[in-house]
N, C-alpha and C positions, 0 to 999 in steps of 0.2 A: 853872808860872804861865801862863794862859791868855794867847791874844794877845789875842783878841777876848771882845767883852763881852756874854753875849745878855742880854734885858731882856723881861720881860713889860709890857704895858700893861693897865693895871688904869683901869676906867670909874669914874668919880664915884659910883656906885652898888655901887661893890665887885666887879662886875663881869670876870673874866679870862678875853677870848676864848678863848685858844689853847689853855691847860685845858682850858675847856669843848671847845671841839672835840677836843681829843684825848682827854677822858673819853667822850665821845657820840657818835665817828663812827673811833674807831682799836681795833685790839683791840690787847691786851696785848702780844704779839709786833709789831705795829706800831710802837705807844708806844714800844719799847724798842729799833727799827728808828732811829726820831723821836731819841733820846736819845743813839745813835749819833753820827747826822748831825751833831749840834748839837756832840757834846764830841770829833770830829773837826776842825768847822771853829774853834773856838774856837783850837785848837793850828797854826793854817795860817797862817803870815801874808801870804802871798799866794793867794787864791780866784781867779786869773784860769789855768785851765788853757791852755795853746795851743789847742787843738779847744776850741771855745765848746761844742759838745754834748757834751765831758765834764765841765762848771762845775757844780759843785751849787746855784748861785744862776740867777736869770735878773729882771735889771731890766725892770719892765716899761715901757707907753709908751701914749701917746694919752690913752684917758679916762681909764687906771688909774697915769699918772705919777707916781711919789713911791712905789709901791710896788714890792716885788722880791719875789721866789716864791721859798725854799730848794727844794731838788729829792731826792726821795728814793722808792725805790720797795720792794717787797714782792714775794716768787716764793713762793707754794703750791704744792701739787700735792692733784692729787684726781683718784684714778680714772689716775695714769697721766700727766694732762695737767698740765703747768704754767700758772697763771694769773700773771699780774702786775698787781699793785697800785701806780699812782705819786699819791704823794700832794706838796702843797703848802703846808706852812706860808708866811704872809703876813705880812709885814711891814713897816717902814722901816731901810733901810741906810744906816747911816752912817760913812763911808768914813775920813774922816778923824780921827772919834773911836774907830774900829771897834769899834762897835756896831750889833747890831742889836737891833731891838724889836718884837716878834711881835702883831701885831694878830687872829690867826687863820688859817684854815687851813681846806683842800680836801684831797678825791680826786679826781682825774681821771674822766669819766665821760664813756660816749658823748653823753650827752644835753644834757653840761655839766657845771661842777664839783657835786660832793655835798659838801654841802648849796649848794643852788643862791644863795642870796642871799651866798655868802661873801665875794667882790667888793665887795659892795654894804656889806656890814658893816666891814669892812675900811678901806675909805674913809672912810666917817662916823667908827669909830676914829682912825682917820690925822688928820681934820680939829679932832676932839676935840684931839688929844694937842697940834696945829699952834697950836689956840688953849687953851695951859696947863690944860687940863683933863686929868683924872686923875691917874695916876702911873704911874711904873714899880718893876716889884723885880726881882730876880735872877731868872733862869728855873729 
């Protein structure tokens, strides 16, 4: 029986970020990197590691408060060399109900997160969901 609860947020329009992001910006091996993560922490009942840079979460702060980053990464090789992919599902953590509910999701990227507006959408989600709009379902 899981501890934790994940929850997709689904927009007024039918709309499911985190889907979409993971059908349009993860490959298959990623997704199933993603699937990992999730039915690892669901079984965890405490997510607070002692070393905070071993935590698969990280709450965020300032503009982006209210939201928390799960943390997961990816190692290819090509030619010999290893690359590393860390990606960032987005969402609202709720501690006391322990749930969370995924508004979407990033890669890490020199230039910023990919797809760049992910923040941005995330929030507007967030605000949605703050004022009864939408819904959630299981992940």
């Amino acid at each position: 029986m899981p501890l934790w609860q994940f929850l997709d947020y689904i927009t007024d329009e039918g709309k499911n970020p985190v889907v979409e992001w993971s059908e349009n910006h993860l490959t298959i091996a990623e997704r199933a990197e993603f699937d990992l993560v999730v039915d690892f922490l669901e079984r965890v009942e405490d997510w607070d590691e002692v070393k905070r840079a071993k935590r698969k979460y990280l709450e965020l702060e300032r503009e982006l408060v209210g939201l928390t980053e799960l943390k997961f990464a990816t190692i290819t090789q090509n030619m010999g060399k290893n690359f590393k992919k860390q990606f960032r599902p987005l969402g609202i953590l709720k501690r006391k109900e322990r749930q969370f509910i995924f508004l979407g999701g990033f890669q890490k990227g020199h230039g910023g997160p990919i797809p760049a507006d992910a923040y941005t959408n995330a929030l507007r989600y967030k605000q949605e969901y703050d004022q009864s709009r939408g819904t959630t379902d299981d992940h």
